[in-house]
C-alpha positions as CSV (number, residue, x, y, z in Angstrom):
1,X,122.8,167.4,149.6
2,X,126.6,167.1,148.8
3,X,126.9,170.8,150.5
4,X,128.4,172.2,147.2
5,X,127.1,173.1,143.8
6,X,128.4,171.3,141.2
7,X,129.4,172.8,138.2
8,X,127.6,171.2,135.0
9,X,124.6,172.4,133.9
10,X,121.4,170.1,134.6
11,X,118.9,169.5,131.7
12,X,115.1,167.6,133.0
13,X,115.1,165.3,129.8
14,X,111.7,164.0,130.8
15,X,110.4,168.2,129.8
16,X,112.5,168.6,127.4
17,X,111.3,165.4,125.6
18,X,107.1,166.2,126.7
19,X,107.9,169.4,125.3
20,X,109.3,168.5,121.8
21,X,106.2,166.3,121.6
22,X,103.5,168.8,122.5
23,X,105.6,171.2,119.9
24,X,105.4,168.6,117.1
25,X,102.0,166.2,118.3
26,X,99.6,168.6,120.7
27,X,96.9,165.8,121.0
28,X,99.3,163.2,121.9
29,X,100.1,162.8,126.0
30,X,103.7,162.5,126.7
31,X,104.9,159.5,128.6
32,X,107.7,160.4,130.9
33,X,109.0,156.6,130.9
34,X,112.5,156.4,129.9
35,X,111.0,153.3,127.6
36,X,108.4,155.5,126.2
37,X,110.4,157.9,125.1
38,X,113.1,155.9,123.2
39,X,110.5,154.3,121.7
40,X,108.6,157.4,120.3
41,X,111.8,158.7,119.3
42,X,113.3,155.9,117.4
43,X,115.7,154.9,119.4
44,X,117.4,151.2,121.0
45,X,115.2,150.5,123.6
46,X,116.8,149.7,126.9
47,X,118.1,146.2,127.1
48,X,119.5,145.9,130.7
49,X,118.0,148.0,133.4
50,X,121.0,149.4,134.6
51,X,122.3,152.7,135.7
52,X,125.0,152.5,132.9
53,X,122.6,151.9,130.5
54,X,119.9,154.2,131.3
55,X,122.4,157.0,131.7
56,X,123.5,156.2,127.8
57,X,119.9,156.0,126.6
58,X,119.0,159.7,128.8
59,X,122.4,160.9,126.9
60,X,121.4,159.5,123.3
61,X,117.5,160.9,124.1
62,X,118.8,164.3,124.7
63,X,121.3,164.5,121.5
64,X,118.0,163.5,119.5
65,X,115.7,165.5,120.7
66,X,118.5,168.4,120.7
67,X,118.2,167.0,117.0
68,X,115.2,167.6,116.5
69,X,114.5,170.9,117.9
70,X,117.4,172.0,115.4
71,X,115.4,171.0,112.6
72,X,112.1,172.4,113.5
73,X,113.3,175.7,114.6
């Protein structure tokens, strides 16, 4: 697309969060709303849809579940 790689590492919150879930709840299905996942996870939902905002809640979703995978590993 931009005809170059860029040079940060990508990371698919959406599997990384449906796979904590499955790790910890197997019987529960994993929502890959942005919403969802905030919500199952404790944290501020999103007040403004915006791409600010829902860049912050992906980046506060990840340290948690980075959190979390910590603990239970």
């Amino acid at each position: 697309m931009l005809g170059f790689g860029l040079p940060n590492a990508q990371v698919d919150i959406a599997k990384l969060h449906g796979r904590q879930l499955r790790r910890l709840h197997p019987h529960i299905e994993a929502s890959s709303r942005l919403g969802d996942a905030l919500t199952r996870w404790k944290l501020p939902p999103l007040t403004w849809p915006s791409v600010v905002s829902e860049a912050t809640a992906s980046a506060l979703l990840y340290l948690r579940l980075q959190r979390e995978i910590a603990l239970t590993a």
